[in-house]
N, C-alpha and C positions, 0 to 999 in steps of 0.2 A: 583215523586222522584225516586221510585222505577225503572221507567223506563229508566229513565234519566242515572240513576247506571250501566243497563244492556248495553246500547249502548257505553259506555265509556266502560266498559269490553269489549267488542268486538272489538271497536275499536284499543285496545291496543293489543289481541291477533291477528288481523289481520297484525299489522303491527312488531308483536315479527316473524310472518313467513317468513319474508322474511329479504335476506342479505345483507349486508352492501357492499360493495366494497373492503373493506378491509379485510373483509372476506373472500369475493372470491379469493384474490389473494394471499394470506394464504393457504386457502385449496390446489389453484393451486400448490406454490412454495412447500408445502408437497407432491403432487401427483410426480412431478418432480423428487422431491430430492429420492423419491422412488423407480423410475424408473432406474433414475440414479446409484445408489447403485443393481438393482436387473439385468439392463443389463449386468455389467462383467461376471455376475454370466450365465447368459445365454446363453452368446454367449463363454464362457466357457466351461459349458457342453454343445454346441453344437459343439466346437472344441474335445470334449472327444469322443464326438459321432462318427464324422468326421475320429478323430486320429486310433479310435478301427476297424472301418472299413478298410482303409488303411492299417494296421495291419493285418487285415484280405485276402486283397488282396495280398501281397508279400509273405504272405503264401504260400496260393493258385499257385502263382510263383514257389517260392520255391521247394514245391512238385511236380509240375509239372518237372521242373528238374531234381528234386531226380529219378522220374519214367522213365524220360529219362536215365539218368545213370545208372538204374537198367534195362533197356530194353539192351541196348549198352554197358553198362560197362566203359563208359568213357562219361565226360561232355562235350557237345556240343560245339563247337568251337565260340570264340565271334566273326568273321569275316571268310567266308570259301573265298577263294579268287583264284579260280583253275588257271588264266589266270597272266603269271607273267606280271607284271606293271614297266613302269617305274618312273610313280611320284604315290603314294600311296597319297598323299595329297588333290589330285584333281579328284580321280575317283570315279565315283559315282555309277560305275556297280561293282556287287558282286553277287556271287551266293547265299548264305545263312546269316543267324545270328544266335546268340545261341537263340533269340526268335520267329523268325521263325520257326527252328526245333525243339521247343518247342510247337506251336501251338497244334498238335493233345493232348498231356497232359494236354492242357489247355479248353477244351470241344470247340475248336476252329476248328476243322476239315475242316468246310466246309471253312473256310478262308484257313486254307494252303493248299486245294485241288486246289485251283484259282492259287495257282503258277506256274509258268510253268519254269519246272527245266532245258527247253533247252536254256532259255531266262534269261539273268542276270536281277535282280533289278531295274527298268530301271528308269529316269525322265521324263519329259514332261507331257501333260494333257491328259485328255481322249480323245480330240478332234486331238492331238499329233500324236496318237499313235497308231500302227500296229494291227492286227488281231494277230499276234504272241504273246505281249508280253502284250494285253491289259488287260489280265486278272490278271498280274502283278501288272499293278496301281489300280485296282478294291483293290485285296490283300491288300496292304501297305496302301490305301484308308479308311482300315476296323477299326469302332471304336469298340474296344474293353474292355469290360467295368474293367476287373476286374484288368487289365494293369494301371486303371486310380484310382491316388489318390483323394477323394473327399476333402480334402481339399485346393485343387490348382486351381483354378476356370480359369487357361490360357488355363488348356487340352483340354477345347471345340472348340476351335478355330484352323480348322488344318494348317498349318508349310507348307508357299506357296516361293518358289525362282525362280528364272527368270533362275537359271543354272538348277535346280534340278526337278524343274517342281510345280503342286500345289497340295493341297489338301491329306499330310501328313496327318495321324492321328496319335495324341497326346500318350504319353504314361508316367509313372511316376517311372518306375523300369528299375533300370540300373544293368549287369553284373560284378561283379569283376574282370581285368582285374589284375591288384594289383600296385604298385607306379612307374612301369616303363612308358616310357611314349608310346606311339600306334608306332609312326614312330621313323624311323632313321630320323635325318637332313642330308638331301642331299650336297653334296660336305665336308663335313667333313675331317678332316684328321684321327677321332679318331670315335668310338662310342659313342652316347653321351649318359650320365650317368641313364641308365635304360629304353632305349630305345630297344623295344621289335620285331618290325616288320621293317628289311630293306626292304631300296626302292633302292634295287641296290647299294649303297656308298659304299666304302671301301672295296672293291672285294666282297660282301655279294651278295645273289642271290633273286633276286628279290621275294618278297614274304614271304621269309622266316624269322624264328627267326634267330636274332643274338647272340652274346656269351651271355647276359644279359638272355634272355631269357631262351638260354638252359642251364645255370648254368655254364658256363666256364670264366665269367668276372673275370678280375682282379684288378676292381676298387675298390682304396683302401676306399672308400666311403658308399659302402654299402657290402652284402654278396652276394655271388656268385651268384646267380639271385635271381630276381624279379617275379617270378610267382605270379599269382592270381591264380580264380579259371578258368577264361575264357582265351584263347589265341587265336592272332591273325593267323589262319592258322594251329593252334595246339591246344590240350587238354591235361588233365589230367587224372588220375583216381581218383576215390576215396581213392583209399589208400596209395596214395602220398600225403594228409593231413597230414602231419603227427604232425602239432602243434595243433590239435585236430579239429574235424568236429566243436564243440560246442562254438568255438575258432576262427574260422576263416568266414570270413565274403565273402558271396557269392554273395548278392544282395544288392543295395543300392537303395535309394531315387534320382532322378532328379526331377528337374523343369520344367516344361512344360516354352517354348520361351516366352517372354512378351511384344514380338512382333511378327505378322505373321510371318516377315523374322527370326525368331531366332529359329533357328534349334534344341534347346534342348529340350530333353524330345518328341521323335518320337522314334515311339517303333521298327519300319521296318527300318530305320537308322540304321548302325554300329559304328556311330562313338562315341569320348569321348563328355561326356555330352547328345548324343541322348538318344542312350542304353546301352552304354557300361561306366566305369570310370576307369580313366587309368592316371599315373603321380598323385594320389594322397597321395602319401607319403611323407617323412622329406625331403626338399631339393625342393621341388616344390614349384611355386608358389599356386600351387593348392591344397595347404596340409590339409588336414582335412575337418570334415563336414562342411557347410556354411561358406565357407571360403568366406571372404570380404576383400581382397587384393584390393589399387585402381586400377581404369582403366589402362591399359596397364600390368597387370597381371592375375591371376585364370586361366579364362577356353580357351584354344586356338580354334581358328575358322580360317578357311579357306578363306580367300580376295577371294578367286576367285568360292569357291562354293554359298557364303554369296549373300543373294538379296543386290541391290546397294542403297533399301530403308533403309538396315538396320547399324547400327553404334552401332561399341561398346562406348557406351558414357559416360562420366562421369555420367550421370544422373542412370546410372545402379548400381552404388553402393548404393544409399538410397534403392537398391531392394535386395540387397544382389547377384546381376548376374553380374559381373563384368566379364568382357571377353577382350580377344585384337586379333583384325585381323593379320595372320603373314601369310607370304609369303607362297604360296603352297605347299612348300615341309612340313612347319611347322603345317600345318592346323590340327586340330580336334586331336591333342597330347596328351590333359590332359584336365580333368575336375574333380570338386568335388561335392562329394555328398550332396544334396540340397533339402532344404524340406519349407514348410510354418506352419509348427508344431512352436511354441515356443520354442527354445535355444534345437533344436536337431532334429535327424532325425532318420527314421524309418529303421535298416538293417533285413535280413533275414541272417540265419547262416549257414553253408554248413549240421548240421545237421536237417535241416528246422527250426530251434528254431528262435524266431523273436524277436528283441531288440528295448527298444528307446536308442540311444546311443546322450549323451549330446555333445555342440557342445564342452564344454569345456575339451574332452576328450584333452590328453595330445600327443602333433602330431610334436614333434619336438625332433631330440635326441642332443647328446653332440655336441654345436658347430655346430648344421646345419643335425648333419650325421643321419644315422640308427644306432639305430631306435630306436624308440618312441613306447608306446604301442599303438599307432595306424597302426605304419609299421607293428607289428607283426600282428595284426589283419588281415592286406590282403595281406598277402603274405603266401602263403600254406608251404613254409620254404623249401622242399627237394623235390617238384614234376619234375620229369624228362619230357624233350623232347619227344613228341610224334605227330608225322603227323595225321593231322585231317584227318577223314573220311567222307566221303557226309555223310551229314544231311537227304536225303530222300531217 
């Protein structure tokens, strides 16, 4: 009997061991629900992780800068452009950028010693290209890590066009240019409104700033000019800040392209959206951080520089990249500052200080005009005209 007792005990704790089915799919939909609830969290702090670093890089910009303008006494020019042009829309040789002549501040030397300053900028591939200026696309070629924000995961992939040539490297900080827009529009009767660099129109001299630019406009729309801190062909001092270093916004956030062909966010690029941002004030379509205007407004591009694979599409605004192809004289005008951060983007300050500035910063003034406290933010308010100096 006894015995009897003990195998009926065992039998019973043999089979208390093991799980039921309904069990297991209990314990699963708990492991689940677990995950699910501890992912946000993780991939959260790993965007914080991501965000602080990126912070960390536009700094390092930033400074780099500052040390420039403390070597020279004036900020480096966002486009040097020695050879007058006559469409500014569609050229793709340049002598310098304000991140070029930044390089040696950014422990980047042996990159800006590859340049060769008798040689403009130039396109095509390695396979392309001369003994003169090969050392040029090596240059522009070069990934540069602290250029790149680690949260945009497009900047690995480099920025290839059938005009421009291939194998762009990526970059995620752009220049303050301030709300006017990069070109004049060609055949014009008038200037248009905060456009900073003729292309020859309206008796203006190829190359140069127009009235907007040097502070002589009389558009009743905005204030006498539109300075940033970067100009095409010109610069500033630092002590033509005068609405405060702490105040005024000198670097911004781009997007690396989201497709090969999309030109944005290339650091050896001058243009708006590559590395420069330019036309992002009240009255633009390209007004403010992340701006998501639909297709056929935001960020202007070049028809004729643009690879023929790539299209501004409606499918670009679920991305927040809305762009529109305009005729050459209109290309690469205006772009705004763009980031993969959540509801804002990362600036640096003309005193190095570095912000996350929300998108829902407030970027439009009375009726359309200036300005918004986001005009006042990039535009330096009273810096005078001054002809850029070579960069090397």
């Amino acid at each position: 009997m006894l015995h009897r007792e003990m195998k009926i005990s065992r039998a019973t704790s043999a089979k208390r061991l093991a799980f039921t089915l309904v069990e297991l799919l209990v314990v699963i939909a708990i492991i689940g629900i677990l995950v699910a609830l501890l992912l946000p969290a993780v991939q959260a702090a790993r965007e914080a992780a991501r965000r602080a670093q990126c912070m960390a890089n536009i700094k390092n910009v930033a400074l780099a800068v500052l040390n420039y303008e403390s070597a020279r006494k004036e900020f480096p020019a966002a486009i040097s452009q020695e050879t007058p042009i006559t469409n500014l829309g569609v050229n793709v040789t340049y002598d310098s950028t304000w991140l070029i002549d930044t390089l040696p501040y950014l422990e980047s030397q042996a990159v800006y010693d590859l340049i060769n300053p008798a040689q403009n900028i130039p396109g095509g591939t390695l396979a392309q290209t001369t003994a003169a200026n090969y050392t040029n696309i090596q240059a522009r070629s070069s990934e540069i890590a602290v250029l790149k924000c680690p949260s945009d995961p497009n900047n690995a992939v480099p920025f290839s066009s059938n005009t421009l040539g291939s194998d762009w490297a990526r970059g995620n900080y752009a220049g303050n240019i301030g709300p006017g827009e990069t070109y004049n529009w060609a055949g014009s009767t008038s200037q248009s409104p905060g456009a900073i660099l003729s292309n020859g129109a309206n008796g203006t001299t190829a190359g140069s700033p127009n009235p907007m630019w040097k502070g002589t406009s009389t558009n009743v729309n905005w204030p006498t000019n539109v300075k940033g801190v970067f100009g095409p062909n010109s610069t500033v001092t630092i002590a033509k800040v005068s609405d405060g270093t702490s105040k005024t916004m000198m670097i911004g956030e781009v997007r690396a392209g989201v497709a090969v062909g999309d030109p944005r966010g290339v650091w050896a690029l001058p243009y708006a959206g590559s590395s420069t941002l330019a036309g992002h004030g009240s009255g633009g379509d390209a007004n403010g951080p992340n701006n998501c205007f639909p297709q056929g407004s935001a960020d202007d591009m070049s028809s004729t520089l643009l690879d023929s694979s790539f299209a501004c599409s409606a499918a670009l605004l679920d991305e927040c990249m809305t762009c529109t192809k305009q005729s050459d004289a209109y290309g690469f005008s205006q772009a705004a500052p763009r980031s993969l951060h959540p509801a804002g983007v990362t600036v640096a300050m003309v005193d190095g200080s570095v912000k996350f500035l929300s998108d829902d910063i407030e970027t439009t003034g009375f009726f359309g005009r200036c300005c918004a406290a986001w005009d006042h933010m990039i535009m330096i308010s009273d810096g005078e005209f001054r002809p850029a100096t070579a960069g090397r």
